[in-house]
N, C-alpha and C positions, 0 to 999 in steps of 0.2 A: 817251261820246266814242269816237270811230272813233282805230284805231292808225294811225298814220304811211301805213304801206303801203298799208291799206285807202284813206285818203284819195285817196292819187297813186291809186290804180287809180280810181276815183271820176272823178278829175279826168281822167285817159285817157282813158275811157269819154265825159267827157263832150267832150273834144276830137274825137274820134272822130265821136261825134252833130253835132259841128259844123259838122267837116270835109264830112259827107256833108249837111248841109243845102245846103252851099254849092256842094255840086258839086248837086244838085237843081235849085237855082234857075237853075242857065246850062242845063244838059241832065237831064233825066231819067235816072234810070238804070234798065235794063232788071230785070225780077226775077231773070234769074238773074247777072245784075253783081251785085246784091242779096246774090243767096246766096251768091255765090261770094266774097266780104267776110269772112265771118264764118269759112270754110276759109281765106283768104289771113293773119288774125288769128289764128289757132290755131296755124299754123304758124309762124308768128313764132315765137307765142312758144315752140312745141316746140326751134325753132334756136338759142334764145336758153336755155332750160333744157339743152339737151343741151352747148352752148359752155361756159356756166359752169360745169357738171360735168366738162366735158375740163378747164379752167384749173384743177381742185381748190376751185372754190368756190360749196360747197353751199349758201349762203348765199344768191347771189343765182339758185342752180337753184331753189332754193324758190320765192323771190318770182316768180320767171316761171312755176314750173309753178302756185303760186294763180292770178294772174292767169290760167292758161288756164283753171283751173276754175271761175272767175268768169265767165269767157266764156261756157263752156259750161254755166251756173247761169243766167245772163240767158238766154242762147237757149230752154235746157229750159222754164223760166218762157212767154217768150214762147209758143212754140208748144202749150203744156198750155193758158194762156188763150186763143190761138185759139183750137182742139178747144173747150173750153168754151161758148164764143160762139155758136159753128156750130152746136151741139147745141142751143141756145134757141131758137136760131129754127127 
C-alpha cells in the first residue's frame, strides 16, 4: 500500500497528464512548450519547498522537495528508455 503522500503525488501526476491531453486535443503543443513543462514543475515546486522552509515548516518542505524528486525520477526514467529504444533500432 502506497503512503498518503505518495498517493496525492500519484493523483498530481496524473491530473497533470490530463490537463496536457486536453490541451492536445484543441492545439498541439510545440516540443519545446513540451520541455519547457517539466522546468516550469520543478520550479514550482523549488518555490513552494523554499516558502515552507521560510514559514519554519519542514514538514511540508519535505513533501514538495519529494515531489520534485519524483519529477525528476519520472523524467530520468523517461529519457534512459528513450536512449534505450534508439539504441535498438
Amino acid at each position: 500500500m502506497k503512503c498518503p503522500d505518495e498517493q496525492k503525488r500519484q493523483d498530481w501526476l496524473m491530473l497533470v497528464r490530463e490537463i496536457l491531453r486536453g490541451y492536445e486535443r484543441d492545439d498541439r503543443l510545440t516540443e519545446a512548450e513540451r520541455d519547457c513543462l517539466f522546468y516550469t514543475m520543478c520550479g514550482i515546486q523549488i518555490i513552494f519547498t523554499a516558502y515552507w522552509q521560510g514559514e519554519g515548516r519542514a514538514d511540508q518542505a519535505v513533501i514538495n522537495l519529494e515531489a520534485l524528486l519524483a519529477l525528476v525520477r519520472v523524467r530520468v526514467r523517461a529519457c534512459l528508455l528513450q536512449d534505450s529504444e534508439h539504441k535498438v533500432q
